[in-house]
C-alpha positions in Angstrom: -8.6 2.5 -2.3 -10.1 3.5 -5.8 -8.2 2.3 -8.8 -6.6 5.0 -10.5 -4.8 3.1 -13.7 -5.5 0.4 -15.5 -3.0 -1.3 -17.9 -4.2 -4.5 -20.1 -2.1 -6.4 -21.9 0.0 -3.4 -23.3 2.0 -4.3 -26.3 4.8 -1.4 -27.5 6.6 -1.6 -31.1 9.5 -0.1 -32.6 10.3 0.6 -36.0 13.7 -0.9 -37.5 15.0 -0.8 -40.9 11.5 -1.1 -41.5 10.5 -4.1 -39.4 8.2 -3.7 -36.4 9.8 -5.2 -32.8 8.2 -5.8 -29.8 9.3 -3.8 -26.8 6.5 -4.5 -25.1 4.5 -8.3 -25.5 1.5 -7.8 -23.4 1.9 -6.4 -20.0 -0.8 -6.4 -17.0 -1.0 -3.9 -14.2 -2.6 -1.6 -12.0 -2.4 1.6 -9.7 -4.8 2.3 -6.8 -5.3 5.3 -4.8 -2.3 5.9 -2.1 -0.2 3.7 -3.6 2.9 2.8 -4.9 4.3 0.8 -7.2 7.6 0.4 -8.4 8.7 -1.0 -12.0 12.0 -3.0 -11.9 14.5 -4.9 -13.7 17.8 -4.8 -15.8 18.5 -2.1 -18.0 16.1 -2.8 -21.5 13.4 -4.8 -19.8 10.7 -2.0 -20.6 10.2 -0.4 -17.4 10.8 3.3 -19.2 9.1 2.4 -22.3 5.8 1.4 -20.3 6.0 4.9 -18.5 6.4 6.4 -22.0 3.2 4.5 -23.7 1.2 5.6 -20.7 2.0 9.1 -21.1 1.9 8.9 -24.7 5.3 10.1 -25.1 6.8 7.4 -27.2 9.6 8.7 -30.1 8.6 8.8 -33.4 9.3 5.4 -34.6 7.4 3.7 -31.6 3.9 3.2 -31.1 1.1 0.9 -29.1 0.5 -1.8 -31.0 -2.2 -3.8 -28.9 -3.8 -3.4 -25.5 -5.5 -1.0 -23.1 -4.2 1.9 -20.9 -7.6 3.0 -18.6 -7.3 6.4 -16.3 -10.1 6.1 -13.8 -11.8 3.3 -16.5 -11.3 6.0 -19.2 -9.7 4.2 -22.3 -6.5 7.0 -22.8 -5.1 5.0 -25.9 -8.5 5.7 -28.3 -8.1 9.8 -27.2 -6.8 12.1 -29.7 -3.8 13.6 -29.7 -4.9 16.9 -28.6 -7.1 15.3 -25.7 -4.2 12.7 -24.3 -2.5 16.6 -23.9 -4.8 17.5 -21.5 -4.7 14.1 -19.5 0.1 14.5 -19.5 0.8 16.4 -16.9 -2.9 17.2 -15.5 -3.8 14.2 -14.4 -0.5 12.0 -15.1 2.5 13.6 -14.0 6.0 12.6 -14.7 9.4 13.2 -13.1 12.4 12.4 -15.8 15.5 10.5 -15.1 17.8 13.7 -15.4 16.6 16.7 -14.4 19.7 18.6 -15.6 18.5 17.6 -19.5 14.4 17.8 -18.4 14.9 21.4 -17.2 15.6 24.0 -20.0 19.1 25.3 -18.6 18.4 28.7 -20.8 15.0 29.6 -18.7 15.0 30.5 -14.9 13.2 28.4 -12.7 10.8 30.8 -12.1 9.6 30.9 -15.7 9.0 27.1 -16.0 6.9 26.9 -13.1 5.1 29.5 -14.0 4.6 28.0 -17.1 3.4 25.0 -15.3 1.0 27.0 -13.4 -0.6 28.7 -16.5 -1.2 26.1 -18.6 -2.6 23.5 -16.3 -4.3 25.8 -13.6 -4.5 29.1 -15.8 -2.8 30.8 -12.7 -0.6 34.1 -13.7 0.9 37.1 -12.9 1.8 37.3 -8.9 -0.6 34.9 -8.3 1.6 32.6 -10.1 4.9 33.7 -8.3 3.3 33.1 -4.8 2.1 29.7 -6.4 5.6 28.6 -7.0 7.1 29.7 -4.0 4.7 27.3 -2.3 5.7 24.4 -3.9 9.2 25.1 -3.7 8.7 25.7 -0.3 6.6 21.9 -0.6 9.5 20.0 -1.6 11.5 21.3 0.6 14.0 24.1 -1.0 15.6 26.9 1.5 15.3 30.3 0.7 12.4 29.3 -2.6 11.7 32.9 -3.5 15.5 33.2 -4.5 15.4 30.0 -6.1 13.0 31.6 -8.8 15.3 33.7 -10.3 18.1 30.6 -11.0 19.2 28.3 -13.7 18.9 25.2 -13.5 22.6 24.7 -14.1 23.2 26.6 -11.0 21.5 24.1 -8.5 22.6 20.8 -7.6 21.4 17.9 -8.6 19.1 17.0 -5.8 17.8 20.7 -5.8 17.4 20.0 -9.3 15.4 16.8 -8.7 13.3 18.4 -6.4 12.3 21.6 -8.7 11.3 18.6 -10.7 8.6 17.1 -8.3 7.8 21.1 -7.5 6.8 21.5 -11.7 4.8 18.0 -11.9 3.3 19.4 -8.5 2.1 22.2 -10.0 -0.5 20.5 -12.5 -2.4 18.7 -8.9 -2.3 15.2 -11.2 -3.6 12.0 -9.3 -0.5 10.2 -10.4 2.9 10.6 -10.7 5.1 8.4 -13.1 8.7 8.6 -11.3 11.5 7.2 -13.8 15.2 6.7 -12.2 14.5 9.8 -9.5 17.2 9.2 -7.3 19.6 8.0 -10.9 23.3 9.9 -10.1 22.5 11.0 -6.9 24.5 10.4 -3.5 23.2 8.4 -1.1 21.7 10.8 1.5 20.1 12.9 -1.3 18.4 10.1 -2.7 17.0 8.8 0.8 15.3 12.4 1.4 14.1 12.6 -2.5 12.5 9.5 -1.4 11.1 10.4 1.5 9.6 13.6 -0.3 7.6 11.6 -2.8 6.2 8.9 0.6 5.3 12.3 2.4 3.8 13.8 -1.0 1.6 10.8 -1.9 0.1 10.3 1.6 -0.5 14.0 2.1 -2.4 14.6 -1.1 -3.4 10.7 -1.6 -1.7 10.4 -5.0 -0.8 6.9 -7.0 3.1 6.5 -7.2 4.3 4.5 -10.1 8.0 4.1 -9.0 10.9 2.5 -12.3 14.1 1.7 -10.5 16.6 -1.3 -10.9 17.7 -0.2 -7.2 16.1 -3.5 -5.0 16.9 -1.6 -2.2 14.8 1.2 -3.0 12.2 -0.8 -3.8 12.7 -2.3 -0.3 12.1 1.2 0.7 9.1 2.7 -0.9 7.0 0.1 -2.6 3.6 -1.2 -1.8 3.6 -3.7 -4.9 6.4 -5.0 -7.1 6.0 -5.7 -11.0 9.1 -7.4 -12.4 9.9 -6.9 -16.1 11.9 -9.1 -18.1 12.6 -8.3 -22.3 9.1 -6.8 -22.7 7.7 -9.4 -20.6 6.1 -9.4 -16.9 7.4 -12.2 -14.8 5.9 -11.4 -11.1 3.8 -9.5 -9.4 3.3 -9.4 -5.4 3.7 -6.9 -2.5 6.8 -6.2 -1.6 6.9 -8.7 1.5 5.7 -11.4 -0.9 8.5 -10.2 -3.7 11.6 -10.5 -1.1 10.1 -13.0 1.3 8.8 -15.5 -1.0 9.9 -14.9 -4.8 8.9 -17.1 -7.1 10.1 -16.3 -10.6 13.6 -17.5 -11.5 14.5 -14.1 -12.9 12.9 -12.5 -9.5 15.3 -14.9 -7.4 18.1 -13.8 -9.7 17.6 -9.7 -9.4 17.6 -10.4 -5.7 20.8 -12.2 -5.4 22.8 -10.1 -7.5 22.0 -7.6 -4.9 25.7 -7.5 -2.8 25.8 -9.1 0.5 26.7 -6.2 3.0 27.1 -8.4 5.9 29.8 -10.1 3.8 33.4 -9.1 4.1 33.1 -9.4 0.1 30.2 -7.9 -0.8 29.6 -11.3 -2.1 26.6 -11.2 -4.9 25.6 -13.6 -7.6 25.2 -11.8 -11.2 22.6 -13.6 -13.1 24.6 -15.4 -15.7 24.1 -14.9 -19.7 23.2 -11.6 -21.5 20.3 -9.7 -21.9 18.4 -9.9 -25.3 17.9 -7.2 -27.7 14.7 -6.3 -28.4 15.7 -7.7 -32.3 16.2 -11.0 -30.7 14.0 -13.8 -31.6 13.9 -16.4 -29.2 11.5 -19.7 -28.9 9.6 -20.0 -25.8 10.2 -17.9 -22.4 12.5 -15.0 -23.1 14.9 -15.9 -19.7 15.3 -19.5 -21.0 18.9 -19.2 -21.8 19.2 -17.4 -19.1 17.7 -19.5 -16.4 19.5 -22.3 -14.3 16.2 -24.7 -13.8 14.7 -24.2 -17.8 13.0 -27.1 -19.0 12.3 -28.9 -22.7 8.8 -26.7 -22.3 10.5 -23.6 -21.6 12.3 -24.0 -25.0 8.3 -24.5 -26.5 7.7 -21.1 -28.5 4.2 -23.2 -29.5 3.5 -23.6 -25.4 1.5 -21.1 -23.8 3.4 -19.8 -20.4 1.3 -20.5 -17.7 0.2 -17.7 -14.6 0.6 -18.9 -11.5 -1.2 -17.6 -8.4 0.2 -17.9 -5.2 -2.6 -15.2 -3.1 -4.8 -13.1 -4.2 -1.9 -10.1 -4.9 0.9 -12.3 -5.6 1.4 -14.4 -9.3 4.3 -15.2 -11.3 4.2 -16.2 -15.0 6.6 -19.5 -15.8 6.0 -22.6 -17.6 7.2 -24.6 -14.1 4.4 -23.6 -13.1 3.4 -25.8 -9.1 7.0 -27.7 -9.9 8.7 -24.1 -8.7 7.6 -24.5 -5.6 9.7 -27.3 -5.0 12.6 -25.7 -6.9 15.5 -24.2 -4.8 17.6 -22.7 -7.2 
């Protein structure tokens, strides 16, 4: 597998009442060829705002403060504006988290994939209609040729969401950035929107960067996990290692707030305390009054956190450091 996108030490600010906060404090990852990888963690951890700095995309009072974002060892964060253009969309797709507010309700559908069409493949005319037919027909919409001539408004939502992966289809990128896909949808919709985007990456051999809190569709889809905490990455593994042998407190914790379906209560085990803002300044790890086995050292703001490897995929980042191993929590 050839390595597709390269993320190094990524660092995100945002602007408030004119002080700079980090959203992001130095993230690592990659993306190969064929594979994906999904994003998680609670609400405000930084999953969207990483998928936002890679697509340059970030609002106005945002920017990337430190690190390096490399598309097929191509440095994307030293590009100009106009250039970074060309790579969104074209080579980086991205499917939004609500496709009833990503698709302009006053255009048909027609007319935005067309659009699509034009501007990244210069395609028009009838050319382009048949074009969009096909990829409507792709992703799996009856009757597609009707479809063109619709609002947006007049679909439902997974019809909606799958005009979405039909538009970022439409550009041919070599990766797709998928935030929240299956956010607001029923059960059954989201298990074939999920299916559509495993069948889509091994039939054109595309990199899947997946941003869900859902563990179980992570359970689902992913080839390799990277868990976010308050800007921060905790773990990284494949999925087998991330469920089967977790090693992060805050990993442990997203799992077992998961509900227990073999239980007659749904029995699950919230992880206690709340979630910093990103205004928050705290000494040491960021989950430390959070976390049920933090130590004097995790309290240590002066004490460099420590990455742990446990394989040659799968690492962790705690001050515990061997001493977790031990640790049943």
């Amino acid at each position: 597998m050839g390595k597709l996108l390269e993320v190094t030490d990524l660092k995100v600010g945002f602007r408030i009442d004119g002080k700079e906060y980090l959203a992001l404090r130095g993230i690592d990852f990659d993306l190969n060829k064929g594979e994906t990888l999904c994003i998680v963690g609670e609400s405000g951890c930084g999953k969207s705002v990483t998928s936002l700095a890679i697509m340059d995309l970030l609002p106005v009072n945002g920017r990337v403060v430190d690190g390096s974002i490399k598309f097929k060892d191509e440095e994307l964060t030293s590009l100009s504006k106009k250039k970074r253009r060309e790579f969104r969309g074209k080579k980086i797709g991205m499917i939004f988290q609500e496709p009833m507010t990503a698709l302009n309700p006053l255009l048909k559908i027609g007319f935005q994939l067309k659009e699509a069409l034009k501007l990244h493949q210069g395609i028009t005319g009838q050319e382009a209609t048949e074009k969009a037919v096909e990829y409507l027909d792709k992703v799996g919409i009856p009757e597609p040729k009707a479809r063109l001539k619709q609002y947006s408004y007049q679909l439902s939502g997974g019809l909606r969401q799958r005009v979405m992966i039909a538009m970022v289809l439409c550009a041919e990128p070599d990766i797709i950035i998928a935030d929240e896909p299956t956010t607001a949808l029923d059960v059954t919709i989201q298990a074939q929107v999920l299916k559509l985007l495993e069948e889509l990456k091994n039939e054109l051999e595309i990199g899947i960067i997946l941003i869900t809190h859902d563990m179980g569709v992570v359970a689902e889809v992913a080839d390799r996990v990277c868990v976010l905490y308050a800007g921060n990455k905790c773990e990284e593994g494949t999925v087998d290692e991330i469920f089967n042998d977790p090693k992060h407190p805050y990993t442990k914790g997203l799992l077992a707030s998961v509900p227990d379906i073999d239980s007659e209560t749904f029995e699950n085990n919230p992880i206690p305390g709340v979630f910093p803002t990103i205004q928050e300044e705290i000494d040491g790890c960021r989950f430390n009054t959070r976390c049920p086995v933090a130590k004097d050292a995790c309290f240590n703001g002066k004490r460099k956190i420590p990455l742990v490897k446990c394989s040659s995929n799968h690492h962790y980042i705690c001050h515990l450091g061997a001493e977790y191993y031990e640790t049943k929590l």
